[in-house]
N, C-alpha and C positions, 0 to 999 in steps of 0.2 A: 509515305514510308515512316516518317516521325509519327504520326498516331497507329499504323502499327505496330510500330514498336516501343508504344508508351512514353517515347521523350515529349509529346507535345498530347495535352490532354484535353486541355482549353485555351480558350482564345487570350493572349496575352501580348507582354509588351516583346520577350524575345519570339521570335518565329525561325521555324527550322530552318529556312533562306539566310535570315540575316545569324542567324548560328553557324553555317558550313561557311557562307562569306567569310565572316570576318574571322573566323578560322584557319581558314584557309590561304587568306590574304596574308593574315598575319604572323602566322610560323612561317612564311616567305620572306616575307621585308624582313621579318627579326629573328633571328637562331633561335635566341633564347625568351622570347613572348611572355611578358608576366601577364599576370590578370589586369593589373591596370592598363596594359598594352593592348587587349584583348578586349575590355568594358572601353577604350578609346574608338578600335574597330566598329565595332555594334553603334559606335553613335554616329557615325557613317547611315544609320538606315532608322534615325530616330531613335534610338534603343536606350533606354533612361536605366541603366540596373548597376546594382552598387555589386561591389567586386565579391562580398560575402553573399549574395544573392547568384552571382555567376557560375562563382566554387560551388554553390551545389547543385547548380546545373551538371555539371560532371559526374553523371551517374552510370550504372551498364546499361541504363536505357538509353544514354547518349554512344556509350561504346555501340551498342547493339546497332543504332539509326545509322552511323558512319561508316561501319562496316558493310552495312546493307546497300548505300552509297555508293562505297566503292566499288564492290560486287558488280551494282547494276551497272557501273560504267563498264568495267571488265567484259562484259557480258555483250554489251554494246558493240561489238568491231566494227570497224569502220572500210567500208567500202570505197580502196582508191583506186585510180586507174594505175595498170603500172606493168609495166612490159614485164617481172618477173615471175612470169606464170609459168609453170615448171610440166611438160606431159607427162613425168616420171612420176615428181610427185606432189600430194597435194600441200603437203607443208615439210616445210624443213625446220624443225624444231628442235628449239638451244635453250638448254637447261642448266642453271647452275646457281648457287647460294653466295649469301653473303650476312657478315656478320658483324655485329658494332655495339661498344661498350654503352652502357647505361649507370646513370648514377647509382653509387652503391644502395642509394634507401631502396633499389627495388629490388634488391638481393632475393628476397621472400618469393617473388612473384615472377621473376623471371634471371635463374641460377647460373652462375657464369661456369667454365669448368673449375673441376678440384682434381686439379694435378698437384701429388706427394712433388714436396723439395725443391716448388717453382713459387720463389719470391715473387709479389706485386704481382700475382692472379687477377685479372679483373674481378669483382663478386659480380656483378649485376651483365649479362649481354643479351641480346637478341640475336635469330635468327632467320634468314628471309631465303627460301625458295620461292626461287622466277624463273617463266618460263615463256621463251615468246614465240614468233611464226617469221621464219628470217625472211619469207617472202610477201607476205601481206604486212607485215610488223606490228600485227594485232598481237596483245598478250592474251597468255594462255589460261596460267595461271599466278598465282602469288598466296606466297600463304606464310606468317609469322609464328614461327616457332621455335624452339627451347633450345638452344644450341647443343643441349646432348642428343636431340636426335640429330642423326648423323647423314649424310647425304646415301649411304646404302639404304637404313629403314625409310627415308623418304620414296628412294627407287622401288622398295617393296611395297610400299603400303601408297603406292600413284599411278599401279598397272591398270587399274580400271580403267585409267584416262586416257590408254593407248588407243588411237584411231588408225581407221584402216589408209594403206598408201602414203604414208607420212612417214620421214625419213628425221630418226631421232639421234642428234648430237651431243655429248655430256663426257662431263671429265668423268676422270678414271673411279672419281671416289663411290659413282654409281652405278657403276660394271661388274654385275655380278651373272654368272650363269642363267640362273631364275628370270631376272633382268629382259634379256638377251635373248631365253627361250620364249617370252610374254611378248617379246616384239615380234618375233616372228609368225607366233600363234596370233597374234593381231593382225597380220598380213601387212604389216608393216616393215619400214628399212633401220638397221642401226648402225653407226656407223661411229668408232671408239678407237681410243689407243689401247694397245695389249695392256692389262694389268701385269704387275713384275710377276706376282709369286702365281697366276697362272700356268695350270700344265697344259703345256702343248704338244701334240703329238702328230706325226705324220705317217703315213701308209705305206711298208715297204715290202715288196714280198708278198702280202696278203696279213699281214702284219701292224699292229700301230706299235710305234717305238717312239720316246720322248725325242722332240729335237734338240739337234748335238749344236746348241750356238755358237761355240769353237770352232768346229768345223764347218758349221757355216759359213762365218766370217772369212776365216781361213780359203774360202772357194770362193769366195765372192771377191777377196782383193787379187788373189790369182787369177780369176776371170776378169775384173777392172770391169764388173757387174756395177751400177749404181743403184739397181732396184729388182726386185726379185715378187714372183708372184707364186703363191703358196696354199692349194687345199690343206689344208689342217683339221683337225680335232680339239673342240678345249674341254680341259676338268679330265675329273675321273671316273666317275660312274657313272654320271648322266650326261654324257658328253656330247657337246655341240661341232657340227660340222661348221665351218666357216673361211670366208676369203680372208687371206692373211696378205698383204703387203707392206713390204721392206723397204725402206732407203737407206740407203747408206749416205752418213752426214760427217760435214768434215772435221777435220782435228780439234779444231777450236768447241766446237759444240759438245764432242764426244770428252774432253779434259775437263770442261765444266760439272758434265753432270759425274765423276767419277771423282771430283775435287769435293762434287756437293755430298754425297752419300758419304765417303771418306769423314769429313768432317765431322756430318751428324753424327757418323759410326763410331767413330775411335773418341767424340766427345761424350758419348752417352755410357756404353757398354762397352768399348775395346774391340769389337769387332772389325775384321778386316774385309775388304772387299775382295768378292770372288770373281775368278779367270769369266764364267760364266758370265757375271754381271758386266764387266768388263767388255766382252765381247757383245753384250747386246744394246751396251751403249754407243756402239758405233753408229747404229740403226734407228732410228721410226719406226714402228711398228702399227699398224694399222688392220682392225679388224672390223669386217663387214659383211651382211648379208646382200649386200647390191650386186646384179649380175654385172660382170664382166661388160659385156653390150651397153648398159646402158650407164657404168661409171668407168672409165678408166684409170689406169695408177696412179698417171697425174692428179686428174680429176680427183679422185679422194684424196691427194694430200690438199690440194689447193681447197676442197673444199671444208676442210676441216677445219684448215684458217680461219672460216667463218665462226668458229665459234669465240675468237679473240673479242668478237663485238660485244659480248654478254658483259666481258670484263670492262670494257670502254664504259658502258649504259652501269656499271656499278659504281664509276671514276666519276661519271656524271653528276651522281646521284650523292655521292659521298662529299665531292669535293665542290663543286657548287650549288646543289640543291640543300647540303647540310641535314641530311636523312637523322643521322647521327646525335645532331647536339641537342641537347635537351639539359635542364635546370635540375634541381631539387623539387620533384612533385608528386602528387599523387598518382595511380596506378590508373585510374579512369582518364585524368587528363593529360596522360601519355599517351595511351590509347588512341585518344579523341585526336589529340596533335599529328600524332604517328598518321593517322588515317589523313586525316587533312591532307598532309602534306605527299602523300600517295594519290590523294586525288586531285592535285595540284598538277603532279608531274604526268599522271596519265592524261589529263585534260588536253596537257601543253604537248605531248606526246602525241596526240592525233593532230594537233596543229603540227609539227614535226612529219607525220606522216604525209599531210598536205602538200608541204614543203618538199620533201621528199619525192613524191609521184609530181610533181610540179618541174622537177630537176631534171628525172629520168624522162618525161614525155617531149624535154628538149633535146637531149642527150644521153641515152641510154646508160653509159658509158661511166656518167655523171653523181653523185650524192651528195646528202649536206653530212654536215659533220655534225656525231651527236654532240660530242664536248661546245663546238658552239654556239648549240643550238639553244640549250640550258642557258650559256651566259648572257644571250642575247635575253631572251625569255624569262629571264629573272629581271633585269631591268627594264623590260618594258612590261613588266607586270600589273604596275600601276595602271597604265594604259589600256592594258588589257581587260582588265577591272570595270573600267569606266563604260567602254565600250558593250564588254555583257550583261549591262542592264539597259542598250538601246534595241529594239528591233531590227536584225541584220543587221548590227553593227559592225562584231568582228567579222561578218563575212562581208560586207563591204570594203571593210580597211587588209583584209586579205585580196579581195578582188584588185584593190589599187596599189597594195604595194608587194606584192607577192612577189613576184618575179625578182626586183630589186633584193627584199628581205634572204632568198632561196638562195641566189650566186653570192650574198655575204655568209653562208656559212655554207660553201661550196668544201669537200676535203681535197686538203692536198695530195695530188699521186705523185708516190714519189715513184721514183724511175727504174724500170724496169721489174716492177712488181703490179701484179693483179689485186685492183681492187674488187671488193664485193659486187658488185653490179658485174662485172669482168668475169669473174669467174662463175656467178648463177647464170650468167648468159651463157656459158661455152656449155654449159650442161643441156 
């Protein structure tokens, strides 16, 4: 991969090995990684090169090689055993972004927003759309980009990638009609919370008429209804037929979100909140293509839940993998760092999968936690290290301490709620 993509041309003292090594080692052990931190790594594998020799190692043939890297491990999935094999469907797939300041020097190269009349803008951020398979926990994809694209042109410009019988979970910011009709024409499942400023419409008479969420409301606490199932229509002209299901949620949730929109409202523009909005914040709202038969009402709220894990695997990744922090540097060797440290967490991420299918083949019932899994696996990094330059080594010192390693980052269930194993199983 390094000689096809021109970072290694001849035979020398650095070698692509002891390049992604100590790379990759060392944006782990250190946040912020200098070049001397870095030309220390490499002497780990012989590597004699002075720090102004290393700097120009940092080229787009080195971005190119790392990228390539990462790719092939992506591409790689990993095949584990593991009771959640689904006959509905073939993946249950959770998408969602995330985002992290960079030092201003890279302004140029990668633009933070420019929002009029907002003191302390970051200048410099990135972008990260991820996307994984909640059942095998292979990732799907990943891809780094410019924070003004926004999670809709992602959802437009990522329909190619839809697969057949795969049931696709995403927040609201990439629910769009087009969206929604591509999954279908995929032969695919989707399955979303209602966007607000969506039209809804339902069949009366022979008739579609917008729904009255007044009077909905209004019939539902008169009936002492807690969930309602609903054929609908959404949009205007190219309108989608679709399963709509309702909950109704209680006081305390419902004053939240009408305290949260208030605020932003009457802090920004003076806007007031409408009867309408009001009444539909009683509710959950939930739409999907899944028949009846094979999701029920429960079943789709609980399952939606699952998409809460995206945000865990970003809490991971933020707060102890240190995705994030980065120095004063050049554009190449942020790049090169960023990627390392992507191919750090994937690596350790199928060891996690291991861990994982190793948990459920005792206990179905059972999982590790991602957050401890990270803390654990940062610290024994070193070890880890040492290990992957012996033959079957990490898979021996997995063979011997597996088990022990898996019920230390066992997650806590708390009580009387469904965890993720819990709830892909009743499906």
């Amino acid at each position: 991969m390094a000689r096809d993509c021109n970072f290694i041309q001849r035979q020398g003292k650095l070698t692509a090995h002891s390049f992604v090594n100590a790379l990759m080692y060392g944006v782990i052990q250190d946040d912020f990684v200098s070049l001397l931190g870095l030309k220390h790594e490499l002497e780990e594998f012989d590597c004699t090169i002075s720090k102004t020799a290393l700097h120009k190692r940092f080229t787009k043939e080195a971005v190119a090689f790392t990228k390539r890297l990462l790719a092939d491990q992506i591409s790689k999935r990993l095949q584990v055993n593991t009771e959640l094999h689904n006959k509905i469907f073939k993946q249950i797939c959770i998408k969602d972004s995330t985002k992290f300041r960079l030092p201003d020097s890279m302004e140029n190269d990668f633009p933070g927003y420019r929002f009029k009349n907002l003191e302390k803008q970051p200048k410099s951020m990135i972008n990260i759309q991820y996307e994984y398979d909640l059942l095998s926990g292979n990732w799907l994809t990943l891809d780094f980009t410019k924070v003004n694209r926004n999670d809709q042109c992602d959802s437009k410009e990522t329909i190619y990638q839809l697969t057949k019988n795969s049931l696709y979970i995403r927040d609201l910011g990439y629910v769009t009609l087009p969206y929604l009709q591509a999954v279908e024409a995929a032969q695919s499942y989707y399955l979303n919370r209602l966007p607000h400023h969506t039209t809804v419409c339902i069949e009366k008479e022979g008739h579609l008429t917008k729904i009255d969420w007044i009077s909905l409301h209004k019939e539902m606490r008169k009936t002492g209804q807690i969930f309602q199932e609903i054929q609908v229509c959404l949009g205007n002209l190219n309108m989608l037929k679709t399963r709509m299901v309702i909950f109704r949620e209680n006081d305390a949730v419902y004053e939240k979100r009408v305290r949260k929109l208030s605020n932003k409202r009457l802090g920004k523009n003076g806007f007031k909140v409408t009867d309408e909005y009001k009444a539909r914040s009683h509710y959950s709202i939930f739409i999907t293509n899944v028949p009846q038969e094979n999701l029920s009402a429960y079943q789709i709220r609980d399952i939606y839940k699952c998409r809460w894990q995206i945000e865990i695997i970003f809490k991971a990744w933020k707060s102890h993998v240190k995705i994030g922090s980065f120095r004063e540097m050049g554009k190449e060797r942020f790049e090169c760092q960023l990627m390392a440290k992507f191919i750090w967490i994937l690596l350790y991420w199928k060891v996690f999968q291991t861990m994982n299918s190793l948990m459920k083949s005792i206990d179905k019932n059972v999982s590790c936690s991602i957050i401890k899994f990270y803390i654990r696996a940062k610290k024994l990094s070193s070890v880890f290290r040492k290990l992957s330059s012996q033959k079957l080594g990490i898979y021996d010192w997995l063979k011997t301490n597996s088990i022990s390693f898996a019920y230390s980052l066992k997650v806590e269930v708390k009580k009387g709620r469904l965890n993720k194993n819990q709830i892909i199983m009743s499906i």
